[in-house]
C-alpha positions as CSV (number, residue, x, y, z in Angstrom):
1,X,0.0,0.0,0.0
2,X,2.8,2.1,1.1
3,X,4.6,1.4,-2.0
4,X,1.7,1.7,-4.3
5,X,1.1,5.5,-2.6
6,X,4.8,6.2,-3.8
7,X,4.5,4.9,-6.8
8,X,1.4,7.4,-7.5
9,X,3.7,10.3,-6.1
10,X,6.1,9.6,-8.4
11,X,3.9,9.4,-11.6
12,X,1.6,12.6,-10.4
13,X,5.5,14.7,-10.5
14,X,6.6,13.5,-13.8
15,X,2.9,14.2,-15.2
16,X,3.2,17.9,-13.6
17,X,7.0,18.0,-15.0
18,X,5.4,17.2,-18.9
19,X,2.8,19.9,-18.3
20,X,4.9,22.5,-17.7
21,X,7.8,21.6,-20.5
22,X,4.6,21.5,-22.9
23,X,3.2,24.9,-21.6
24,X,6.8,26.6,-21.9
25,X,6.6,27.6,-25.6
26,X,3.2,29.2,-25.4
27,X,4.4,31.1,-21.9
28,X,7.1,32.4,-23.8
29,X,5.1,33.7,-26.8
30,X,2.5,35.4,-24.3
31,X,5.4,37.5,-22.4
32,X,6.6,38.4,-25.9
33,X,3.6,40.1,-26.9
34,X,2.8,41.8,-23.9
35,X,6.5,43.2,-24.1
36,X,5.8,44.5,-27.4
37,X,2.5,46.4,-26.6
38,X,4.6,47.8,-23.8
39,X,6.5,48.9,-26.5
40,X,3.8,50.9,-28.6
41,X,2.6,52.2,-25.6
42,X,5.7,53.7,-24.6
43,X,8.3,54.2,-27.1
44,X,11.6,55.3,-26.6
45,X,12.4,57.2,-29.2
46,X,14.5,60.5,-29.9
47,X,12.9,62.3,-32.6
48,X,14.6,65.4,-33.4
49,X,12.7,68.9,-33.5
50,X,10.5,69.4,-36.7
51,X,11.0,73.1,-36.8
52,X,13.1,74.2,-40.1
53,X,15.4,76.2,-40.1
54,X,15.2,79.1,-42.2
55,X,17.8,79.6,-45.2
56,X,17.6,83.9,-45.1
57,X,19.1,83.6,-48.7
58,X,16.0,81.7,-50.2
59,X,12.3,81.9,-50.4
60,X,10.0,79.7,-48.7
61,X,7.6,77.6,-50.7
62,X,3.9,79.0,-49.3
63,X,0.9,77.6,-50.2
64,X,-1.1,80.7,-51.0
65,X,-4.3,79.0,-50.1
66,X,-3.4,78.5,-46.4
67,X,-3.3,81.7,-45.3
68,X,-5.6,82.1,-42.1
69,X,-5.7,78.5,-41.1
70,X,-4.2,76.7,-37.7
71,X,-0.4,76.3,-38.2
72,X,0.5,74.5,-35.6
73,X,4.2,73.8,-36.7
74,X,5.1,77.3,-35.6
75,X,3.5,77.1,-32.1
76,X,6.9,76.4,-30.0
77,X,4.7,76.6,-26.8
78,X,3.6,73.6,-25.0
79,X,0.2,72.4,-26.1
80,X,-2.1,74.7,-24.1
81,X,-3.9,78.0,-24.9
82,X,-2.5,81.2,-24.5
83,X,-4.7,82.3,-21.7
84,X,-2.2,79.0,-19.8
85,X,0.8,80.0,-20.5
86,X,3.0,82.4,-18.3
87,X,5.8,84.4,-19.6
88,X,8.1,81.7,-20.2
89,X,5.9,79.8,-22.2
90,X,5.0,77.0,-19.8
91,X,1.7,75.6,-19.5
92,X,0.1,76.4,-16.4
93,X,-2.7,75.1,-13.9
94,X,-4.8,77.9,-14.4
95,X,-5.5,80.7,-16.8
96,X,-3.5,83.7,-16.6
97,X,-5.5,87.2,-16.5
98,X,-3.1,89.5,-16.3
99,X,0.2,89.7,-18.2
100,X,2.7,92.2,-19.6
101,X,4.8,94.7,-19.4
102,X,6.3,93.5,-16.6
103,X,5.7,90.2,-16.3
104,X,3.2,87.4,-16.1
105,X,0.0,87.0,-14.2
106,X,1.4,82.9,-13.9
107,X,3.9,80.8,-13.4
108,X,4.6,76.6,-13.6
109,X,7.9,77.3,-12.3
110,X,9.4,75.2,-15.1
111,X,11.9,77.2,-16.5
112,X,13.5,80.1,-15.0
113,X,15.5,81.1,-17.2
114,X,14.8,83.9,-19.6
115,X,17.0,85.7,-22.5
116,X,16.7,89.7,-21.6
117,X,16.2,90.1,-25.5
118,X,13.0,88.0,-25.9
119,X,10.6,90.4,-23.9
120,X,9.1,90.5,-20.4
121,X,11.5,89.0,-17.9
122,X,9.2,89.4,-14.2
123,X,7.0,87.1,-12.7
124,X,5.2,89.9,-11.3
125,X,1.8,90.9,-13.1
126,X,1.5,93.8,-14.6
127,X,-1.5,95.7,-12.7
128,X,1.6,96.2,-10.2
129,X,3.4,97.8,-13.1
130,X,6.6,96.9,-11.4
131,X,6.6,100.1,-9.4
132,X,4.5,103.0,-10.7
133,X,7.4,105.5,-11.0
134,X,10.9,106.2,-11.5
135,X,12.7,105.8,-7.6
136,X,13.8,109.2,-6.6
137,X,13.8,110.9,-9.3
138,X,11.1,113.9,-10.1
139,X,10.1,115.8,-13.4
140,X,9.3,119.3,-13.5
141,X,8.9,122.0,-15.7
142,X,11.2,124.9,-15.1
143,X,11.8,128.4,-16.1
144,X,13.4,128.0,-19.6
145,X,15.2,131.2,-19.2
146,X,17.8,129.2,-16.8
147,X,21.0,129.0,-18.1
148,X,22.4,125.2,-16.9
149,X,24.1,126.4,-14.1
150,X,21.6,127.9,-12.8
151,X,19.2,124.7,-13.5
152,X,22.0,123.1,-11.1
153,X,22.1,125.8,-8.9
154,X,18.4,125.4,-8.6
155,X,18.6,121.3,-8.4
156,X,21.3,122.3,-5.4
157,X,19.3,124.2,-3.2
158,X,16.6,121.7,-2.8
159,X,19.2,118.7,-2.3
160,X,18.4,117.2,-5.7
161,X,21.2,116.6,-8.9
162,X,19.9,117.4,-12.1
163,X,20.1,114.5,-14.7
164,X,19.5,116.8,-18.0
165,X,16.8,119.2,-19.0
166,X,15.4,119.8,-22.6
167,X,12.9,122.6,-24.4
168,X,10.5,121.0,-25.7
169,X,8.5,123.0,-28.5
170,X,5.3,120.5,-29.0
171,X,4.2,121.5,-25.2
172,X,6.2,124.9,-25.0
173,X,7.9,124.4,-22.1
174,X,11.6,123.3,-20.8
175,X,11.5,120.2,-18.9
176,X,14.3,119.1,-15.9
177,X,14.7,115.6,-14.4
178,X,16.0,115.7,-11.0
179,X,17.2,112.5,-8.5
180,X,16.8,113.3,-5.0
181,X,20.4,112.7,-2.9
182,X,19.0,112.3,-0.1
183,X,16.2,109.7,1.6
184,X,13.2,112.0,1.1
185,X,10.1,110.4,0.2
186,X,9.4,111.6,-3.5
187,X,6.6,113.4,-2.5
188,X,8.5,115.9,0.0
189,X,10.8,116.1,-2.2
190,X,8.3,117.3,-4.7
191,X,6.8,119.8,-2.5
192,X,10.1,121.7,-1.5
193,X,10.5,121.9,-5.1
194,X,7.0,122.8,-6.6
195,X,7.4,125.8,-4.1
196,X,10.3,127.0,-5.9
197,X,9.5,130.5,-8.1
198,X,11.7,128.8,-11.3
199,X,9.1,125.8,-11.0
200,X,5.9,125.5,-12.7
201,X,5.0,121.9,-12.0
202,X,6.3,118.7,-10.6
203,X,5.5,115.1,-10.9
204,X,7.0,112.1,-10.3
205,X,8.9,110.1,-13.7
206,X,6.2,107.3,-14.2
207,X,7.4,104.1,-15.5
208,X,6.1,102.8,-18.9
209,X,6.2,99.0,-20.0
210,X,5.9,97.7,-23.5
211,X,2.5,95.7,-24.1
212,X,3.2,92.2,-25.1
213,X,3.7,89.0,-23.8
214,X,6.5,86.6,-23.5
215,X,8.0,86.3,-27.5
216,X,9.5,82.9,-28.4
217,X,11.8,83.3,-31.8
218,X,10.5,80.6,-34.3
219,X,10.4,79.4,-37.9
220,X,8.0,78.1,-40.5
221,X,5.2,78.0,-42.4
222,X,4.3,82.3,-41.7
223,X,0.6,82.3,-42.5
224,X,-0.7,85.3,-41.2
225,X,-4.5,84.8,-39.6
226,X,-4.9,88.7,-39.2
227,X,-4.7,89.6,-43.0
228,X,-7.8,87.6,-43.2
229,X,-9.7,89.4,-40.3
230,X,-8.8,92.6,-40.9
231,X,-9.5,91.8,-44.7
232,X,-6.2,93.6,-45.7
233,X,-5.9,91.8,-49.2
234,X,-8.8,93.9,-50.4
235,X,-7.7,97.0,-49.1
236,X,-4.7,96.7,-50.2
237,X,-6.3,97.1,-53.4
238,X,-7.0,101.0,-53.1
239,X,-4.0,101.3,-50.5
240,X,-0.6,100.9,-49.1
241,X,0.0,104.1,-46.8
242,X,2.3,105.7,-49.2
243,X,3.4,108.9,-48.6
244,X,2.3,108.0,-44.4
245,X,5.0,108.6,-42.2
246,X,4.2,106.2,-38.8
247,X,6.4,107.1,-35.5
248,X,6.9,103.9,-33.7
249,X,7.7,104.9,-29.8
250,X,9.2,101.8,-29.0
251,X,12.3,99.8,-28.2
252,X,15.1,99.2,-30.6
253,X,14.2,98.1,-34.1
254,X,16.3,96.4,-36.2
255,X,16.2,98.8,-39.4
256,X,18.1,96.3,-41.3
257,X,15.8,93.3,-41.3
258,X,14.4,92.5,-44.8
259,X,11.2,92.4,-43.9
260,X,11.9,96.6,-42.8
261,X,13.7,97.3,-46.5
262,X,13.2,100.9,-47.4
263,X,11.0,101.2,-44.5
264,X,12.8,103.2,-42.5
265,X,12.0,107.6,-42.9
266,X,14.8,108.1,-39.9
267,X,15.7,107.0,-36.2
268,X,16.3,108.9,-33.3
269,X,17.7,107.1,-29.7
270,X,16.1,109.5,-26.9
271,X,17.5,107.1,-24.3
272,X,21.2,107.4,-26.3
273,X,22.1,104.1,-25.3
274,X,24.2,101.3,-27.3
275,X,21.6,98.5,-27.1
276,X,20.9,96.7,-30.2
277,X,17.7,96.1,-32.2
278,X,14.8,94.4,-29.8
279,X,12.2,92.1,-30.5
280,X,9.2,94.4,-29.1
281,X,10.1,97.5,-31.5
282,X,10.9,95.4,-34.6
283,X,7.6,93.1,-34.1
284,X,5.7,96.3,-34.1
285,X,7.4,97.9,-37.1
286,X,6.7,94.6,-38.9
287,X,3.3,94.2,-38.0
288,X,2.8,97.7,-39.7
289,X,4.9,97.2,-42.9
290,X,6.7,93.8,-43.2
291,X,6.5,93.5,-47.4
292,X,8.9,90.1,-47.4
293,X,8.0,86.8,-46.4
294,X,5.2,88.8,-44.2
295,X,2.7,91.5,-44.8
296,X,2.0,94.0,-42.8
297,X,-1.1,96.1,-42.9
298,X,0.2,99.3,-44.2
299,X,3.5,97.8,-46.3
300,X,4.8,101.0,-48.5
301,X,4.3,103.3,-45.0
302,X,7.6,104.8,-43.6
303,X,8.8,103.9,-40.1
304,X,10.3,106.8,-38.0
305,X,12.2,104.6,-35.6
306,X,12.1,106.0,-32.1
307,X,14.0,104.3,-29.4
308,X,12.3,105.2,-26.1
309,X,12.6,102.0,-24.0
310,X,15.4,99.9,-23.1
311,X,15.8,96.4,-21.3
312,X,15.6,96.6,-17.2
313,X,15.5,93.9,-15.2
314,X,11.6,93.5,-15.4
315,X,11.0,94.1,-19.3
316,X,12.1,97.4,-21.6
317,X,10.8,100.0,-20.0
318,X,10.4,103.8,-20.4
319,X,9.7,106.9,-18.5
320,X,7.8,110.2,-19.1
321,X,10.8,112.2,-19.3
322,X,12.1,110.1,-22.5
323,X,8.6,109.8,-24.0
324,X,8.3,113.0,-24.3
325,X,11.4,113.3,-25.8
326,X,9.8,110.5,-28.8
327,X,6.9,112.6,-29.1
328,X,8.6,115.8,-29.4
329,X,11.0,114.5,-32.1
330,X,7.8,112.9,-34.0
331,X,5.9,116.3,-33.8
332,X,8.8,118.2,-35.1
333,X,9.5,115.6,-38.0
334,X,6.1,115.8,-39.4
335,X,4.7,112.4,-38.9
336,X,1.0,111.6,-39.4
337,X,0.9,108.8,-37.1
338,X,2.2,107.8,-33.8
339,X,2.3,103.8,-32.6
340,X,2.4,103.9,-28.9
341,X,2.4,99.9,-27.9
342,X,3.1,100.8,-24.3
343,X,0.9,101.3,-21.2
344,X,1.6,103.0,-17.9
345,X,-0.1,105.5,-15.3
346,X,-2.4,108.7,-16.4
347,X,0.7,111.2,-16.5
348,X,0.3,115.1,-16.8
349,X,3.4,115.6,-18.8
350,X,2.8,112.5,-21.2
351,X,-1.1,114.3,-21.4
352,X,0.1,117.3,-22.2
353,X,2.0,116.2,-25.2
354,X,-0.3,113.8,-27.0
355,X,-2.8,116.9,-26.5
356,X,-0.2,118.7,-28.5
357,X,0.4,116.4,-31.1
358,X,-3.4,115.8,-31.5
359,X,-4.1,119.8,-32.0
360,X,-0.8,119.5,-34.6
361,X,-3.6,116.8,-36.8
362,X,-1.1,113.7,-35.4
363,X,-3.2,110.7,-35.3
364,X,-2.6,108.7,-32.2
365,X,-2.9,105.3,-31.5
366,X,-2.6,103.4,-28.5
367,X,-2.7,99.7,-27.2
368,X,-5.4,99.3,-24.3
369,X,-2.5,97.0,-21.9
370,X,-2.4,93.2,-20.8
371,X,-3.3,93.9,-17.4
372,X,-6.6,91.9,-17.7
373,X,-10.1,92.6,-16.6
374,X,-9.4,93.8,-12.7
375,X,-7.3,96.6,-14.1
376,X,-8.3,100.4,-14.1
377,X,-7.4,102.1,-17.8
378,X,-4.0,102.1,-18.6
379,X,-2.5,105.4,-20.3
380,X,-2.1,106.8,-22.7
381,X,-5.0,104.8,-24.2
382,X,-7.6,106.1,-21.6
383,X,-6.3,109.5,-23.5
384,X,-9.6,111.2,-24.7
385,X,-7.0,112.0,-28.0
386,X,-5.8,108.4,-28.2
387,X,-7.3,105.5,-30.3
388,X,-7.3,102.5,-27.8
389,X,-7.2,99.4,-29.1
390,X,-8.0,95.6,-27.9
391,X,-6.9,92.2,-28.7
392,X,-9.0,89.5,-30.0
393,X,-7.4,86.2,-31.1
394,X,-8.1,83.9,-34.4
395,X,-11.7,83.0,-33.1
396,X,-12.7,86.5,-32.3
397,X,-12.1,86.0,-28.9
398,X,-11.0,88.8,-26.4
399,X,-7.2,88.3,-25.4
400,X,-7.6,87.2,-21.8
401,X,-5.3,89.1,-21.0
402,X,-6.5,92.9,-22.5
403,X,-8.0,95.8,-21.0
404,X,-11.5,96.6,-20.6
405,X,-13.2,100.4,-20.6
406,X,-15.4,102.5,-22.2
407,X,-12.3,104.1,-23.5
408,X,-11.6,101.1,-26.1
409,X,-12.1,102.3,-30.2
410,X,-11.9,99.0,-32.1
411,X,-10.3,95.6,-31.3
412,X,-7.5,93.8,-34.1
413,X,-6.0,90.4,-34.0
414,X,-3.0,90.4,-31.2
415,X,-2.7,86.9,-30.3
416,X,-0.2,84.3,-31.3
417,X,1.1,86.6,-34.0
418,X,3.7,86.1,-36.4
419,X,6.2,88.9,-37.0
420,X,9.6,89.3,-37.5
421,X,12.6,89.1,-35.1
422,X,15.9,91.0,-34.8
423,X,18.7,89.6,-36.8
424,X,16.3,88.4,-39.6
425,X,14.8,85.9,-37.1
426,X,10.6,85.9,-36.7
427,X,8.3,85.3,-33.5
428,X,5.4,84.2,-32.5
429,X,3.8,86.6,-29.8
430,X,0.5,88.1,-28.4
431,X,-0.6,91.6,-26.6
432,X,-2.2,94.6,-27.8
433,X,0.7,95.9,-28.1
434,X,0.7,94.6,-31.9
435,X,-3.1,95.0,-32.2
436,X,-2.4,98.9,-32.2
437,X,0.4,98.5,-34.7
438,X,-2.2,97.0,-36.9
439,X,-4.7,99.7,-36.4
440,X,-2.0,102.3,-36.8
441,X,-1.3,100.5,-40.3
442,X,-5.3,100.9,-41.3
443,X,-4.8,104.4,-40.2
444,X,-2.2,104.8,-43.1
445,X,-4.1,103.5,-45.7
446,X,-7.0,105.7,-44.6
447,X,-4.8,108.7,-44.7
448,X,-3.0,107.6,-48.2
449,X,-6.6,107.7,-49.4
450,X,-7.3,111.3,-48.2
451,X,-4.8,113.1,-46.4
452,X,-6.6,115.9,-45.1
453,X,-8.4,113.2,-42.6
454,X,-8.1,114.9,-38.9
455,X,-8.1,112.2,-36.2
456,X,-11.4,112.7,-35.0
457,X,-12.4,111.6,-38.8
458,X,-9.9,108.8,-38.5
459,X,-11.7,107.2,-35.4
460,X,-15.0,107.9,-36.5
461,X,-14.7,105.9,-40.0
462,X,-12.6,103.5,-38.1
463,X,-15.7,103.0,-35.3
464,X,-18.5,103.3,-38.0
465,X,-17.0,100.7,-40.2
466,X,-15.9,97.9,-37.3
467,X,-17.3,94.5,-37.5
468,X,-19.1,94.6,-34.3
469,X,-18.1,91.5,-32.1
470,X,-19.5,90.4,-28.5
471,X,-23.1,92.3,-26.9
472,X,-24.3,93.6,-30.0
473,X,-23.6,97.5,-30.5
474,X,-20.4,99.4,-28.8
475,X,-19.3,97.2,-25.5
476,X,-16.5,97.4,-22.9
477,X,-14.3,94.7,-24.4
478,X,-14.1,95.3,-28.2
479,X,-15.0,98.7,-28.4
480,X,-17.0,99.2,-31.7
481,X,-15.9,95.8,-32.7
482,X,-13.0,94.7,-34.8
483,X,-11.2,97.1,-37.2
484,X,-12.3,96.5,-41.3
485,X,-9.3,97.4,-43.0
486,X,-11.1,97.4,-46.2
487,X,-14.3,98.8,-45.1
488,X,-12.3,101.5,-43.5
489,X,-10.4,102.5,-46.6
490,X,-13.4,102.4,-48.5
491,X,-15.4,104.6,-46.7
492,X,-12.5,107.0,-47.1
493,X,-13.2,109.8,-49.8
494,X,-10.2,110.4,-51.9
495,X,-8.5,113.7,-52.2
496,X,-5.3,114.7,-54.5
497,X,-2.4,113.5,-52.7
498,X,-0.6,115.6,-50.3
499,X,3.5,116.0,-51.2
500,X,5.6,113.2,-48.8
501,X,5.4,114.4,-45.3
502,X,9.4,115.3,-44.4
503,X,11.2,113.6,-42.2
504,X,13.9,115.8,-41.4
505,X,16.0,116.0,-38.2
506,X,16.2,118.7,-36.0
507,X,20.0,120.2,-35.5
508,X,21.6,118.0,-32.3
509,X,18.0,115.7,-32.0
510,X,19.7,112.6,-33.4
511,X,21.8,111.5,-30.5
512,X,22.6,107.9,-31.1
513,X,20.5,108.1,-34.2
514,X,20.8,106.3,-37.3
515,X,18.9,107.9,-40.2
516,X,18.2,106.7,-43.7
517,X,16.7,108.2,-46.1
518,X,14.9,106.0,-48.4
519,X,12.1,106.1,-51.2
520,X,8.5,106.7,-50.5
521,X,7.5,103.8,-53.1
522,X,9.2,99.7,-53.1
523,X,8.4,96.8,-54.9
524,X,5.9,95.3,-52.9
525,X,5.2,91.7,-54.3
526,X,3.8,89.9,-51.2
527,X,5.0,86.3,-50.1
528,X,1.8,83.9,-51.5
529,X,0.4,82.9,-48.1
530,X,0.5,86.4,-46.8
531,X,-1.6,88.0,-49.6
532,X,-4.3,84.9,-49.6
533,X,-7.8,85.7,-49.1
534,X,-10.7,83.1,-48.5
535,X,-12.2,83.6,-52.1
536,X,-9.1,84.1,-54.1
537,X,-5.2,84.7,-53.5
538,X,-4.1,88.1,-54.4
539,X,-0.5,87.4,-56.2
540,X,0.7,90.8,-56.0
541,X,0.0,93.8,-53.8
542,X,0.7,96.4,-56.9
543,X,-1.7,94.0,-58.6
544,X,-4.6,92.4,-56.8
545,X,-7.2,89.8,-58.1
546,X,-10.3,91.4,-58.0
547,X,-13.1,90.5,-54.8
């Protein structure tokens, strides 16, 4: 029995043993498999970047009919929407409401690191405006009979050093900026001054940030969504904005870009600084006249470069004292326009010119600021004289990020737009800081049209012939709705043209400056994509396809 009970051990193992050799093979095919949908699940792959590189020495090939649609190759952002993205690009948790100028309203805390070329820089957002004003230093307007030593004499008694003072003609008076040497609070300062017989006024020097969001340099396919919005194609069939001469107040532009050729009337430095070209100014030059791979909405306009706002720690960044400087060089060189893509405080001295330049016939145009929907008005939009402008996006959606107010004129396309770079590099970019360099383009063709158009006249057609967008009829967000380039100009009544509007500079004015003078007409063959429309591509801008 005992032996019979072994014997049946014995077979039972040798049966298991079998089993298991014969189940081997298909146990080895089953771990196979399972190792190989691992695989496709998670590949690991290294798949370089599919952005091109762009050869500056020859032409992209453009399908003309994709102008205006999703191009998602030149998105170098994560894959979020712009209202989640903070100023380094990053996707965040939550949508950021306020950003610019100084910074973002957001942050993943991803990547710190920033280049101080590529725009904004802070974390900070910008309804703090990094600091209203200037620390310890104070503007006032001073007897202009005062010889310089006695200006410094003057700065002496009330414990101040006096950085420089100017005459400037567009607001009649001489202006001083003064740092205070000691630790009085601006404001004391101010009064002990303001008491002075040689003073007329005193205010602090209010800071002034640029009006776009973080730029990220990229390359590809450069259809440009805001052509088809603004319907530039057809209006670029009764107009360029030759013979317009547009100031740009702005950071460095890089004059020698080729989408600027022959753009440039002149360039004045009021900060006379050595920084090079930056990517704010020369976006907003090329969203008015890029005429290259891009289009810009008034391409045969001329550019008065003004540099007025160099890199600082939390963005480029201006002050009143060197606005005013841009404004009184644009005034005195006869410019029809000026681009102001920059938002600060409401500021008596910066009022007190654009008043100036608007009694002078100076069309003025503004962008409303990125500080979201909590923010009061921004200036010099909120400027009764000033054509404030919004951002909407390619689904005619407000920018999160603009400004609200009852002071807003029109809205223009101002996010994720493509424009050019420094060093013959593009970007894409958002902020109404480009939305007003659009509208200041329209205003160019409207005045090429009719030059006798005063800016009242300008806003008017402007508001009259926007395509109104959100609550039906005039709202807080878009204004009159979004600018009709081709409505606009059409609405325009010619008159003979006006002789070229001189750009000449005043004697000593160009410190730093680099002026060219160039011709009021180019060649101004557009790049296929650029010059699309939805019913037919226009091939050439001197040569349109009829509507």
């Amino acid at each position: 029995m005992v032996h019979d009970r072994a014997d049946w051990r014995s077979k039972t193992r040798r049966a298991a043993l079998a089993l298991t050799v014969a189940a081997l093979p298909f146990v080895c095919l089953d771990g196979a498999s399972v190792y190989a949908q691992s695989i496709m699940r998670s590949p690991n792959l290294n798949i370089g970047s599919r952005i091109p590189s762009i050869n500056s020495t020859v032409m992209p090939r453009i399908d003309p009919n994709i102008a205006g649609r999703a191009t998602p190759n030149l998105r170098t952002y994560p894959a979020c929407s712009y209202a989640y993205r903070d100023s380094n690009g990053e996707c965040s948790d939550k949508p950021v409401s306020s950003a610019d100028g100084g910074g973002s309203g957001g942050s993943s805390g991803k990547n710190k690191n920033s280049n101080k070329n590529s725009g904004p820089l802070s974390k900070l957002p910008q309804t703090v405006l990094n600091s209203r004003t200037i620390a310890g230093e104070i503007v006032a307007e001073i007897d202009g009979s005062l010889s310089d030593a006695q200006a410094d004499e003057l700065a002496r008694r009330h414990r101040l050093e006096r950085i420089g003072s100017q005459n400037f003609p567009l607001i009649g008076g001489t202006i001083g900026l003064f740092r205070i040497t000691d630790r009085r609070a601006v404001e004391t300062a101010s009064r002990e001054l303001a008491a002075d017989a040689s003073v007329r006024s005193v205010q602090p020097n209010f800071r002034y940030l640029l009006q776009d969001q973080k730029a990220t340099s990229t390359e590809g396919d450069p259809a440009q969504y805001a052509l088809l919005k603004l319907r530039l194609p057809q209006a670029h069939t009764l107009a360029h904005g030759a013979n317009v001469t547009i100031a740009v107040i702005d950071s460095g532009i890089d004059i020698r870009h080729p989408e600027l050729a022959n753009a440039i009337a002149g360039s004045f430095d009021a900060l006379g600084s050595k920084e090079g070209p930056h990517v704010h100014g020369t976006g907003i030059a090329g969203a008015i006249v890029s005429h290259a791979r891009l289009m810009g909405s008034a391409p045969a306009a001329r550019i008065l470069a003004i540099r007025a706002f160099g890199v600082a720690p939390g963005g480029a960044e201006s002050t009143s004292f060197v606005i005013l400087k841009g404004l009184d060089y644009a005034a005195a060189n006869g410019v029809q326009i000026v681009n102001m893509s920059f938002a600060g405080p409401k500021d008596a001295l910066i009022e007190r010119g654009i008043a100036a330049s608007a009694a002078k016939g100076i069309v003025m145009v503004a962008a409303a600021g990125n500080a979201g929907p909590k923010s009061p008005p921004l200036y010099p939009a909120a400027n009764a004289n000033v054509i404030a402008v919004s951002a909407t996006d390619a689904q005619d959606k407000l920018f999160a990020a603009s400004n609200r107010g009852s002071h807003i004129a029109v809205a223009a396309p101002g996010v994720d737009i493509f424009l050019p770079a420094p060093n013959e590099k593009y970007q894409m970019t958002s902020g109404t800081s480009f939305s007003a360099a659009y509208v200041s383009g329209l205003a160019a063709l409207m005045l090429e049209r009719n030059p006798a158009l005063n800016p009242g006249e300008v806003r008017a057609i402007l508001m009259k012939t926007a395509r109104d967008l959100g609550s039906p009829g005039r709202d807080d967000l878009f204004g009159a709705g979004e600018a009709d380039a081709f409505a606009a100009v059409s609405a325009v009544v010619t008159a003979p043209a006006a002789p070229v509007a001189a750009v000449s500079g005043a004697p000593g004015a160009e410190k730093g400056g680099d002026r060219q003078d160039v011709p009021s007409t180019r060649d101004l063959s557009p790049p296929g994509a650029a010059m699309a429309s939805d019913k037919s591509a226009v091939r050439e801008a001197h040569r349109p396809a009829p509507q």
